[in-house]
C-alpha positions in Angstrom: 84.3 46.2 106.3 85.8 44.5 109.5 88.0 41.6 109.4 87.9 38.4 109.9 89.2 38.9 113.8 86.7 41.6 114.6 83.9 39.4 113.2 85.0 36.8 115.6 85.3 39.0 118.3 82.0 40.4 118.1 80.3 36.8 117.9 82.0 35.6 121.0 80.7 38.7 122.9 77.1 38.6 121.4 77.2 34.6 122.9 77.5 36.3 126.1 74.8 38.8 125.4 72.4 36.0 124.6 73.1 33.3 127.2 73.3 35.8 129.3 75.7 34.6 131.2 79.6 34.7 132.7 80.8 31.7 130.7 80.8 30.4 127.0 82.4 27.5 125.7 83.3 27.5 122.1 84.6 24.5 119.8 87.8 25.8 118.0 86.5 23.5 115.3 83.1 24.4 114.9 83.6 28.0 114.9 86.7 27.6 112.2 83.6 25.9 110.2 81.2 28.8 110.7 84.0 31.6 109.4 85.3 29.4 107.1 89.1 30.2 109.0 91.2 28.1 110.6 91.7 27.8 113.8 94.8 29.3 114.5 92.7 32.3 113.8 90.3 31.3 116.5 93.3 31.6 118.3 94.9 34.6 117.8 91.2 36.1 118.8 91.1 34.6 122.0 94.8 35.5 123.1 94.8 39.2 121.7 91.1 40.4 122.7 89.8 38.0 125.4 92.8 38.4 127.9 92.9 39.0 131.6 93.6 42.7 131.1 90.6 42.5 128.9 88.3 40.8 132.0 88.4 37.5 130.9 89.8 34.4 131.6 90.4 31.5 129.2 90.3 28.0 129.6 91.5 24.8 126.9 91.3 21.7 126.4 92.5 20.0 123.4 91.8 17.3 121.7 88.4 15.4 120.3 85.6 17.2 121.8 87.6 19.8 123.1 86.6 23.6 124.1 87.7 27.0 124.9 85.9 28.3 127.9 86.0 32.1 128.2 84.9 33.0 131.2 83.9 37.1 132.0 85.4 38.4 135.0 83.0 40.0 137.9 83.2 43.5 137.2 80.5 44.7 139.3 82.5 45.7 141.8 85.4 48.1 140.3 87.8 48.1 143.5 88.4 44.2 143.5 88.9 44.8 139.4 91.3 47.5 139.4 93.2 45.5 142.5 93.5 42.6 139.5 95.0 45.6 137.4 97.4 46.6 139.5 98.8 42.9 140.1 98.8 42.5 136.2 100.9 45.6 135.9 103.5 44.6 137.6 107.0 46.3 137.9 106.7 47.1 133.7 104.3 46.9 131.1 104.3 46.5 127.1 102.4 49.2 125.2 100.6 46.5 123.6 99.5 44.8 127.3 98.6 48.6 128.4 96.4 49.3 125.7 94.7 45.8 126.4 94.3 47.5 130.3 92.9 50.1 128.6 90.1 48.6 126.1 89.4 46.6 129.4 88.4 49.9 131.5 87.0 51.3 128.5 84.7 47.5 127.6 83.9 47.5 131.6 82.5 51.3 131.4 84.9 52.7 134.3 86.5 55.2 131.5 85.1 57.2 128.9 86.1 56.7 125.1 87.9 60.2 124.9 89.4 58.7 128.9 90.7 56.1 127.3 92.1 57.7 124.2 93.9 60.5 126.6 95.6 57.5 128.5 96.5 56.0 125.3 98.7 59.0 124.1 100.4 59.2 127.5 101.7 55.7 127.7 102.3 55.4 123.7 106.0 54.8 122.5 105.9 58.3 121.0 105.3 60.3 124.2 107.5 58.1 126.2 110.8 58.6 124.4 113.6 56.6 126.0 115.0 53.0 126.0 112.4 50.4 126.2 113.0 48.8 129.2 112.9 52.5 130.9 109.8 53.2 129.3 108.0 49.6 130.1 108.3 50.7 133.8 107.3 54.4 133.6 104.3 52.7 131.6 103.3 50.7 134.4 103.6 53.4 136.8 101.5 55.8 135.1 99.0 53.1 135.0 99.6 51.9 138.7 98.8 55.8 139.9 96.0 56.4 137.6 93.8 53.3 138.4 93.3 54.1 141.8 92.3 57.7 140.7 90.2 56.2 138.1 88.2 53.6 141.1 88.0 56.5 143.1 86.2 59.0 140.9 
């Protein structure tokens, strides 16, 4: 059984399968209604698994008839999307914020399930033994010198 996230998630992405289209603009309201949820939860969906690392980007606006646009990044052409990558990156990354990166190649079809898994295990906490703040930046490098491997090939 999935939870109540995952349910959200994959009704966000099937509005962009059927409008097919870039955009969709969701009422927090009306979609707390639907999943009987609140909307904090709504929320939490949006900011964990519809982020820029992910290829989206999100609008709000608050208030009495307001919305959350999401808005699919153009992935069509890989180069420009790995360039947005690498300026995500930065100098250091999270583990959390790399495996978003990852899911992101993964969603956009640039690396293969077991690609992404591999990748996984070389930036996880457990291979990359040593003070955070060391291993935040030896994240992002690993990262920064495989996705211009990854747009090549």
């Amino acid at each position: 059984m999935h939870n109540m996230s995952d349910i959200i998630e994959q009704y966000i992405k099937q509005l962009f399968e059927e409008t097919n289209d870039d955009v969709v603009e969701i009422q927090r309201a009306n979609i707390a209604q639907r999943f009987d949820c609140v909307p904090s939860q709504l929320n939490y969906v949006i900011k964990t698994r519809f982020t820029n690392e992910h290829g989206y980007e999100i609008e709000s606006k608050r208030g009495g008839g307001g919305y959350i646009r999401i808005t699919k990044i153009e992935t069509k052409d890989h180069a420009s999307y790995i360039k947005r990558l690498m300026e995500l990156i930065g100098p250091s990354i999270s583990q959390q914020q790399a495996y978003y990166i990852i899911d992101g190649l993964f969603d956009n079809q640039l690396i293969t399930e077991r690609e992404a898994k591999l990748i996984a295990a070389v930036v996880d906490r457990e291979t990359l033994t040593m003070d955070v703040q060391s291993r935040d930046i030896i994240r992002a490098n690993i990262l920064k010198r495989l996705l211009p491997v990854i747009n090549y090939y």
